[in-house]
C-alpha positions as CSV (number, residue, x, y, z in Angstrom):
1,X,18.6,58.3,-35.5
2,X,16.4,60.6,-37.7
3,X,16.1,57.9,-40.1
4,X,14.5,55.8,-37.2
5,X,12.0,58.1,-36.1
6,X,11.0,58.7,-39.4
7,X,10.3,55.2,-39.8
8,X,8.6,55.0,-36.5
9,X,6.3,58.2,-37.6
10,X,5.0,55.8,-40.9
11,X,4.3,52.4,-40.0
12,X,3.9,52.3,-36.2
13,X,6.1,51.0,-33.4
14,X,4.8,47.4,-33.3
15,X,7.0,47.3,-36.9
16,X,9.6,48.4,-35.9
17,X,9.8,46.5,-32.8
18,X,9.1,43.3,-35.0
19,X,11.9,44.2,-37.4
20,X,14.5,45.3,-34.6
21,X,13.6,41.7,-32.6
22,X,14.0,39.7,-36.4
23,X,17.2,41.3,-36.9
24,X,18.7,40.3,-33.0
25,X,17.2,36.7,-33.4
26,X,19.1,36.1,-36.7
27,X,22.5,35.5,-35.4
28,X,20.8,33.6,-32.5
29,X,19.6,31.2,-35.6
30,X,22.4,31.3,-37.2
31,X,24.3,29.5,-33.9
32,X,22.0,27.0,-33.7
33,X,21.9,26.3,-37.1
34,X,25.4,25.6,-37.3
35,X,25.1,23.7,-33.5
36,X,22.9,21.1,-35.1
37,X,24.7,20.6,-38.2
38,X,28.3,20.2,-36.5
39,X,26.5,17.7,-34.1
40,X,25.3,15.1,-37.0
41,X,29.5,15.4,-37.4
42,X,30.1,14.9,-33.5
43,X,27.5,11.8,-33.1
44,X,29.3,9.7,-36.4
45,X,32.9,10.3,-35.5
């Protein structure tokens, strides 16, 4: 928790709140990449 407000204390809360937002979205990404590439398989079988 330290470690977070010492990040906070040097390059602002709008980075940090961008950074914590890109690291949630990623495994959001990561299901829909693998959604659209496992329906190319669906639509040819």
């Amino acid at each position: 928790m330290n470690e977070i407000a010492v990040l906070l204390s040097e390059v602002g809360f709008p980075v940090v709140v961008t950074l914590y937002l890109l690291h949630r979205i990623e495994a959001k990404l990561e299901a829909v990449i693998t959604s659209i590439q496992t329906l190319s398989e669906r639509l040819s079988a």
